[in-house]
C-alpha positions as CSV (number, residue, x, y, z in Angstrom):
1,X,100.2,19.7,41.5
2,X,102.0,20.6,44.6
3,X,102.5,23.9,43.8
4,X,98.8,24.6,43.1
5,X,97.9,22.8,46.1
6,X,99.9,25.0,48.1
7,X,99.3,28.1,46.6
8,X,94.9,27.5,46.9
9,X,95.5,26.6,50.6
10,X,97.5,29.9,51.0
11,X,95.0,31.8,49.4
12,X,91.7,30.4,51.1
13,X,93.4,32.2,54.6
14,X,92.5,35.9,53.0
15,X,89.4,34.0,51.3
16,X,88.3,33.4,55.3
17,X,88.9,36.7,56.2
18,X,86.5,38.0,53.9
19,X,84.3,35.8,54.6
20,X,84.7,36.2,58.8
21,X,84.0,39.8,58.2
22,X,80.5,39.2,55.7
23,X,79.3,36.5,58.3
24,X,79.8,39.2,61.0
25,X,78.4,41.8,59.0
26,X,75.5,39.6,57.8
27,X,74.8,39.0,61.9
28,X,75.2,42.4,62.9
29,X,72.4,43.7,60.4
30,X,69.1,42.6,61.8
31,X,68.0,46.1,64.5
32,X,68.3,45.4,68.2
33,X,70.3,42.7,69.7
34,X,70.2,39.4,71.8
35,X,69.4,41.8,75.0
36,X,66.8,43.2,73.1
37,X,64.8,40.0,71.5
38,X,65.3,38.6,75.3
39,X,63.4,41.7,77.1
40,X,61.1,41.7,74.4
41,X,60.2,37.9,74.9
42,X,59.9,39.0,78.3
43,X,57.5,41.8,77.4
44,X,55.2,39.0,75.6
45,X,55.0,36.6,78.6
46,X,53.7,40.3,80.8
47,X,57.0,40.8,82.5
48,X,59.4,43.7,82.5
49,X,62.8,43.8,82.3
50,X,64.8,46.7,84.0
51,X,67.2,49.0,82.0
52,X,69.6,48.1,84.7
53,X,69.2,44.7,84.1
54,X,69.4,45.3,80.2
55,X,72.8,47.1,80.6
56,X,74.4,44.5,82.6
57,X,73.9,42.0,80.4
58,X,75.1,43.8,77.7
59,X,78.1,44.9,79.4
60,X,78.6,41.1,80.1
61,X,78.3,39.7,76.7
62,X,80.5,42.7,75.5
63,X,77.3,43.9,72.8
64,X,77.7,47.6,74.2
65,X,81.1,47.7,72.4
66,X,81.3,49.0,69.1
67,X,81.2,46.9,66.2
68,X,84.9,46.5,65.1
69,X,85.8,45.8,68.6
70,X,83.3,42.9,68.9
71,X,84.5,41.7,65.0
72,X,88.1,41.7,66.7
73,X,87.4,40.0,70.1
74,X,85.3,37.5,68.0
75,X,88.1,36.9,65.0
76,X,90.7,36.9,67.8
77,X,88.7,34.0,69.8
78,X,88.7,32.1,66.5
79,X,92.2,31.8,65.8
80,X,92.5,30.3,69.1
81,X,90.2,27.9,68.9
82,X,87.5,30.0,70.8
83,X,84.0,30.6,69.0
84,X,82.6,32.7,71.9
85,X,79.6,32.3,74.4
86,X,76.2,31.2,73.4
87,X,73.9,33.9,75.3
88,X,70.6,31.7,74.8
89,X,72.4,28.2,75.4
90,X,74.4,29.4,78.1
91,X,77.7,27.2,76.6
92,X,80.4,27.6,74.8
93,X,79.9,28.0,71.0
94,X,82.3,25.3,70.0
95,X,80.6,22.5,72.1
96,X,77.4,23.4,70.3
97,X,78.9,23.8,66.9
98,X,81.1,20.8,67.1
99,X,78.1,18.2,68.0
100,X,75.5,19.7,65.7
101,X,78.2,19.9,62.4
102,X,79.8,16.0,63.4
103,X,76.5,14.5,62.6
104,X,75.5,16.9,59.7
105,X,78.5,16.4,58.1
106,X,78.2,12.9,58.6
107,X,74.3,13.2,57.1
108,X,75.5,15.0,54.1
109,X,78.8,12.7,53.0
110,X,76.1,9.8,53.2
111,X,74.1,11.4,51.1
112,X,76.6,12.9,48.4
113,X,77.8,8.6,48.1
114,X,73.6,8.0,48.1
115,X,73.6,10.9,44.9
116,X,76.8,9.6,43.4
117,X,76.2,5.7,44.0
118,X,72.3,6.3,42.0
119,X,72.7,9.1,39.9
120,X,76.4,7.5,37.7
121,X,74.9,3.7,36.6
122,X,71.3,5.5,35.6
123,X,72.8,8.2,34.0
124,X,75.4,5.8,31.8
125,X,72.7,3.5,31.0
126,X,70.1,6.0,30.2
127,X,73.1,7.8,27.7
128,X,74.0,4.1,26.0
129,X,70.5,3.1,25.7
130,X,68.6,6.5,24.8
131,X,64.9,6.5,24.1
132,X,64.6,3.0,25.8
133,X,62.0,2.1,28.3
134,X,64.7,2.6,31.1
135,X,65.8,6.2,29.5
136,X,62.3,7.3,29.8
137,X,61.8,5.8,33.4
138,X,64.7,7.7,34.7
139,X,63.9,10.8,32.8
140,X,60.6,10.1,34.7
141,X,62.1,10.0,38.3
142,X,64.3,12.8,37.3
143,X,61.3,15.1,36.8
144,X,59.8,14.0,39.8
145,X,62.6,13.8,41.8
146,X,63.1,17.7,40.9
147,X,59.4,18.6,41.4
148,X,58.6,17.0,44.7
149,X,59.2,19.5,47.7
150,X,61.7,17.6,50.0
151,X,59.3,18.1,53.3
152,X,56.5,16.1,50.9
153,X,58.8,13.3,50.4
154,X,60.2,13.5,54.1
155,X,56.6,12.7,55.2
156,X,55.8,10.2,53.0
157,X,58.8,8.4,53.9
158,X,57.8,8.8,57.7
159,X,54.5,7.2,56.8
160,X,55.8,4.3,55.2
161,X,58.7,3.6,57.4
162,X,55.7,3.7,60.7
163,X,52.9,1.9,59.0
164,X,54.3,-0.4,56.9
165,X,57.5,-1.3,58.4
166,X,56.6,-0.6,62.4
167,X,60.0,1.8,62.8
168,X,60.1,4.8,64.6
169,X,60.6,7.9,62.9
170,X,62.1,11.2,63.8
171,X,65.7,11.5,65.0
172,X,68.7,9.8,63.9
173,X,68.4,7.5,67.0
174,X,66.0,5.6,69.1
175,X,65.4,6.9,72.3
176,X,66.9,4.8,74.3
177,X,70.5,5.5,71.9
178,X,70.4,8.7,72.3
179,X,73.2,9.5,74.7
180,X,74.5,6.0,74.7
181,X,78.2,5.3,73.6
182,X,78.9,4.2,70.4
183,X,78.3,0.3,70.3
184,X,77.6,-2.0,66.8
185,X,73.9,-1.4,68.2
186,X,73.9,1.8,68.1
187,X,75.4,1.9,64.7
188,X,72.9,-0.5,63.4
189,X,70.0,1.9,65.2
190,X,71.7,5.0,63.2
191,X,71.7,3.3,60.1
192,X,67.8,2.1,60.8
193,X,67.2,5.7,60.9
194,X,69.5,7.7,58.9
195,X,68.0,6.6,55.1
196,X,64.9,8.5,55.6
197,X,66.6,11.4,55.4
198,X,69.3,10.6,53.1
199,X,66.9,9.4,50.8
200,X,64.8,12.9,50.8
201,X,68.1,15.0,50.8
202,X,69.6,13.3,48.0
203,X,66.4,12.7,45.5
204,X,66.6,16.0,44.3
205,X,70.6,15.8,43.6
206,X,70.4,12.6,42.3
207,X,67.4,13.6,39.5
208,X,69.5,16.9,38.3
209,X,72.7,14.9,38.1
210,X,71.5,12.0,36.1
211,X,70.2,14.5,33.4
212,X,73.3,16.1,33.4
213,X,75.1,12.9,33.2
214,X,72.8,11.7,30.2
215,X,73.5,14.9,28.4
216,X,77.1,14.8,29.0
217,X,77.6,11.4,27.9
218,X,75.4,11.9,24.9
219,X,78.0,14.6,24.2
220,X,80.7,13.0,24.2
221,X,79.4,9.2,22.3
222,X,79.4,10.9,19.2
223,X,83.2,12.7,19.2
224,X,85.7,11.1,16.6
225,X,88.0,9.6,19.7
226,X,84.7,7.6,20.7
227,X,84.6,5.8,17.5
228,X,88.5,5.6,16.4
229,X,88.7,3.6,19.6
230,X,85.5,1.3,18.5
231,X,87.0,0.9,15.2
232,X,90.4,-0.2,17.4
233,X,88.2,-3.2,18.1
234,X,88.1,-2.0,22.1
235,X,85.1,-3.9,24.0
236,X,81.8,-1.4,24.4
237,X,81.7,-1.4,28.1
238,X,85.7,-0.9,28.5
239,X,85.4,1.9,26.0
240,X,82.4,3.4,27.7
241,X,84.5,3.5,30.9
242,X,87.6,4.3,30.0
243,X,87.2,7.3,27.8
244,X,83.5,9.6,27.7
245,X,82.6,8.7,31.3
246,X,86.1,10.0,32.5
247,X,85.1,13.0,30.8
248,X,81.3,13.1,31.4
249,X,81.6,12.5,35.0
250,X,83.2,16.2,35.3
251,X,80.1,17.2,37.1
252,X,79.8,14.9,39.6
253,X,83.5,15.4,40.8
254,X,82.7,19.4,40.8
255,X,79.8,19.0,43.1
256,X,82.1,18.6,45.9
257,X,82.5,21.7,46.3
258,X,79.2,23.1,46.8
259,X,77.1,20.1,48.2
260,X,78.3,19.7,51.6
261,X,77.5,23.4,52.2
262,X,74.0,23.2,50.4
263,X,73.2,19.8,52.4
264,X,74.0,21.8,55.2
265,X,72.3,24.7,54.9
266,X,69.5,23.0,52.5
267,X,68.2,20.4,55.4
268,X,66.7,23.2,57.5
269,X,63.1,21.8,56.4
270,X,63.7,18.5,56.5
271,X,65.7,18.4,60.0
272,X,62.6,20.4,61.5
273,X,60.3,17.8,60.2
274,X,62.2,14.5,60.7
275,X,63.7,16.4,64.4
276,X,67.3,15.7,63.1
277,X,69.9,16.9,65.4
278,X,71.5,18.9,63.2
279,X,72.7,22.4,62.3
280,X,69.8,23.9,60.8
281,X,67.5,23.9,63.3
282,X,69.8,25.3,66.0
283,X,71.3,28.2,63.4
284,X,67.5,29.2,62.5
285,X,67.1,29.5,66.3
286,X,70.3,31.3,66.7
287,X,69.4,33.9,63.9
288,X,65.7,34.3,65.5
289,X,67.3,34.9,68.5
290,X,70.5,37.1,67.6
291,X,72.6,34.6,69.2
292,X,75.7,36.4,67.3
293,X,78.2,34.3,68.3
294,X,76.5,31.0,67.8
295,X,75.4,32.1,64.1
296,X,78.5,33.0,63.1
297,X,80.0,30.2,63.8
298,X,78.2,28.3,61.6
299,X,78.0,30.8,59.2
300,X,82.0,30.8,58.9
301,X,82.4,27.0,59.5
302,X,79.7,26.7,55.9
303,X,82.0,29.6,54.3
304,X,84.9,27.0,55.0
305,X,83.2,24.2,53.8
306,X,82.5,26.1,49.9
307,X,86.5,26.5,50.0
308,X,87.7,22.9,50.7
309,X,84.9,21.6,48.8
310,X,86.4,23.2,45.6
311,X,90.0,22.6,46.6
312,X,89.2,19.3,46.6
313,X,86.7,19.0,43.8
314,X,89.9,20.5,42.0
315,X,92.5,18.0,43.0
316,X,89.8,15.4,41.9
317,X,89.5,16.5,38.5
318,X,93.0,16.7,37.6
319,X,93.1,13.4,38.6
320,X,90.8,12.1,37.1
321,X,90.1,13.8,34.3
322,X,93.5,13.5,31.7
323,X,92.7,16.9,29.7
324,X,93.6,18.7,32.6
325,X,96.7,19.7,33.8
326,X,98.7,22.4,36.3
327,X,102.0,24.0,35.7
């Protein structure tokens, strides 16, 4: 396990590489540049920026250079902790980066226990008691759960939570928390707040993975090691747990790896609607914008996120699951 360990880490440093140079290459496509979207914002509003102008500020931000010298610069900044300058924010990328992906991060671990916490008991129950009234209710959320567009359910949820329980919506803090220092109030306010769009991130999750828990399950009930151990005399609910859900909950151990990325990226809609601090809004903006640097940051810092998701969806499955195992 140590070895295999060792070895992924190793090879997720070329894995970065390749993926520093697509993000860069990704930002570097769109014509024209951050100069260029700014004078032509300028040219909306009726004023007119000089070429003079225009060249200074390219010279500045080092966009006249040629490409492989800016990939360079901006790889070379990285490694020492540097993410570059945002040209729109006027701040350095990391202080942007680092506040926006702290509470997204935070958003989508909340939600992955939300999925996990709903989706494993309904899935196992709808599995051991198939075609009862509660297997056909949760098949029923699960098609809904998988139909409903998330920025429906994110203002139906803001509806409810204003009329009917007299909470404020929008935000993951009241106003008056909002730069405040973390206090047991303030906790309590992010927690009054934070469901609404846990609930609407996670619904869709949390319908796919009980299907695929049901199906799993149903899989594995009916395998010969299922019933040699009932004919053992072992209790239902101890076999239950002890040997198909170990092996049926392969999915939801393997969803590490992509969910924190697809939260991420995936609660652009929502964040707009529910004004969530978070890193969609402000990497939308950056990529309107051609705020390079800013982009790419969190275009590398989501590249990094696929890579220890999987190393550790990995280690979880080889621990939990006894079939497999590493030389």
């Amino acid at each position: 396990m140590a070895r295999f360990i060792l070895f992924r880490v190793l090879s997720m440093i070329p894995a970065l590489l390749a993926i520093s140079v697509l993000t860069f290459i990704v930002i570097q496509l769109p014509p024209g540049d951050f100069v260029s979207t700014l004078a032509a914002q300028a040219a909306e509003t009726g004023n007119t920026m000089e070429q003079a102008t225009l060249d200074t500020l390219r010279e500045r931000y080092g966009i006249g250079d040629s490409v492989v010298e800016q990939y360079f610069r901006w790889i070379g900044g990285i490694v020492q902790g540097d993410f570059g300058y945002s040209f729109e924010w006027n701040q350095p990328v990391s202080q942007l980066v680092w506040e926006r992906m702290a509470m997204t991060s935070l958003v989508a671990v909340l939600t992955l226990l939300f999925v996990w916490s709903v989706a494993l008991p309904v899935g196992v129950y709808s599995a051991v008691n198939k075609y009862s009234i509660g297997d056909y209710v949760a098949t029923l959320f699960g098609f809904i759960g998988m139909a409903t567009p998330n920025f429906l359910l994110a203002i139906v949820l803001m509806y409810f939570a204003t009329i009917h329980m007299g909470q404020s919506v929008g935000g993951l803090f009241s106003p008056e928390y909002v730069d405040a220092p973390w206090s047991f109030a303030r906790l309590w306010d992010f927690l009054s707040h934070v469901w609404i769009p846990v609930i609407v991130l996670g619904t869709a999750g949390t319908a796919a993975l009980i299907r695929v828990m049901r199906a799993n399950l149903l899989d594995e009930l009916g395998k010969p090691y299922v019933e040699a151990a009932r004919a053992r005399g072992v209790p239902e609910r101890k076999l239950i747990a002890k040997y198909p859900v170990r092996v049926a909950i392969n999915p939801f151990i393997s969803t590490v790896g992509w969910v924190l990325p697809t939260l991420i990226s995936g609660e652009l809609i929502v964040s707009t609607v529910l004004n969530l601090p978070t890193a969609g809004p402000l990497l939308l903006q950056a990529l309107k914008s051609q705020d390079m640097y800013l982009a790419g940051a969190f275009l590398l810092m989501t590249g990094a996120l696929v890579l220890i998701g999987t190393l550790l969806s990995d280690i979880l499955l080889a621990v939990i699951d006894p079939r497999i195992q590493f030389a």
